[in-house]
C-alpha positions as CSV (number, residue, x, y, z in Angstrom):
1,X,181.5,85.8,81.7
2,X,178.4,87.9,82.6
3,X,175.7,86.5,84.8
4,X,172.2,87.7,84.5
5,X,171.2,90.3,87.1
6,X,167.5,89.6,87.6
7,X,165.1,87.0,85.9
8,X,161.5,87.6,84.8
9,X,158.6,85.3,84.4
10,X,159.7,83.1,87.1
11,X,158.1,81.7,90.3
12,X,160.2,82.3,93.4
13,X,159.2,79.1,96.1
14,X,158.7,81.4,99.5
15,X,160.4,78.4,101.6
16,X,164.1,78.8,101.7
17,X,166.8,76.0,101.4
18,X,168.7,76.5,104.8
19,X,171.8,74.1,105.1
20,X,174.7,73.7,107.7
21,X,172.6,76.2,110.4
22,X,171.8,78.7,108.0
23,X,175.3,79.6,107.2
24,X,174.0,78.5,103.4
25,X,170.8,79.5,102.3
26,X,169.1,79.5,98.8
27,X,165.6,79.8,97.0
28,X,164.6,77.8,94.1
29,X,163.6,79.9,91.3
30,X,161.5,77.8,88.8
31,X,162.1,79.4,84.9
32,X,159.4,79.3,82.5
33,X,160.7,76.8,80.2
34,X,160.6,74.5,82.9
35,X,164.0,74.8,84.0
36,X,165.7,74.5,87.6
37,X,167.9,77.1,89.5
38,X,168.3,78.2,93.0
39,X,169.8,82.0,93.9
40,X,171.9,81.9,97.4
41,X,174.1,83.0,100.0
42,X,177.0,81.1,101.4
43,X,178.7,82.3,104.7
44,X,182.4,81.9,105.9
45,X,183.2,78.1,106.3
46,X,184.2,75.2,104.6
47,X,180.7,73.0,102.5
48,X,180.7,69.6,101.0
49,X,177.6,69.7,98.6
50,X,176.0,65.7,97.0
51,X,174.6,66.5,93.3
52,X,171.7,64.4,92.1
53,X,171.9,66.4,88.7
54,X,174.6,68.2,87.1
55,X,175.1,72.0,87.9
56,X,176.8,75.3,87.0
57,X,177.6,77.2,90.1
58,X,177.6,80.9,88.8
59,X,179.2,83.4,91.4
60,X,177.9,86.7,91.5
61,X,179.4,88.5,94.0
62,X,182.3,87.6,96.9
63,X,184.9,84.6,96.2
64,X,185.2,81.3,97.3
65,X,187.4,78.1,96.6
66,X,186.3,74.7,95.4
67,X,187.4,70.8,95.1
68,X,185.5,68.7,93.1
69,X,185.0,64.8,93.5
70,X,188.8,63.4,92.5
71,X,190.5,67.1,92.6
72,X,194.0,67.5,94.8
73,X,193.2,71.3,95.3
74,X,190.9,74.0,95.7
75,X,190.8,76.0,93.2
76,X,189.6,80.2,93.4
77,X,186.5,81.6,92.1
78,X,185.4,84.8,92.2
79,X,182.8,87.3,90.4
80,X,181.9,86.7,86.7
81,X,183.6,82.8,86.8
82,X,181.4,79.5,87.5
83,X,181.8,75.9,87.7
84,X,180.5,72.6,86.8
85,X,179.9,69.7,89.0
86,X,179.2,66.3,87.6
87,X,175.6,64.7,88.2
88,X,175.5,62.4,91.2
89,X,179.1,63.8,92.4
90,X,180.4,66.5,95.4
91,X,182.1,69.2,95.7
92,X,183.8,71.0,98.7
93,X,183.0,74.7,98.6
94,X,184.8,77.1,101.3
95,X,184.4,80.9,101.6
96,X,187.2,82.4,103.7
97,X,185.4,86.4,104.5
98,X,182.7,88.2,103.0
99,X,179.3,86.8,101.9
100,X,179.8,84.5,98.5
101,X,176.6,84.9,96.4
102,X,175.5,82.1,93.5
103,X,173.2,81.1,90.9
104,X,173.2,77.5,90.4
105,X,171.6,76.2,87.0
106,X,170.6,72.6,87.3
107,X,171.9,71.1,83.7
108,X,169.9,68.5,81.7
């Protein structure tokens, strides 16, 4: 799977989205169709995350493990792969080393 490596026509909101003392931080990147993302950086530790709406969590660089709402385990994802989270759902999302970088799509 091949993530985009830029994105044009877009507005960038300035103000950042800092969560869990800055150890995840994202900006929201409004598309011109109307559409939703936010490009960010998640630091070592372990993240539980509350969705409103549904999203695909794109990594683009680093690795990290997840457990979704109702999951046993954590499963690995690295460069290339993304996930899906359910609308009004969590997910626990834990980065052992390195700097794990994302592109989360809000889905309609």
């Amino acid at each position: 799977m091949s993530h985009p490596t830029q994105f044009d026509n877009v507005t960038v909101v300035c103000k950042a989205n800092v969560y869990f003392d800055g150890k995840v931080v994202s900006h929201t990147v409004l598309m011109a169709d109307g559409s939703k993302k936010t490009v960010g950086l998640i630091y070592p530790g372990t993240y539980t995350f509350n969705t409103d709406a549904a999203e695909e969590m794109a990594i683009t660089a680093g690795q990290c493990k997840v457990k979704l709402a109702g999951q046993d385990k954590m499963t690995g994802y690295g460069e290339t792969t993304a996930f899906r989270v359910p609308a009004k759902s969590s997910f626990e999302i834990s980065v052992e080393s390195g700097i794990c970088q994302y592109i989360c799509s809000f889905v309609k």
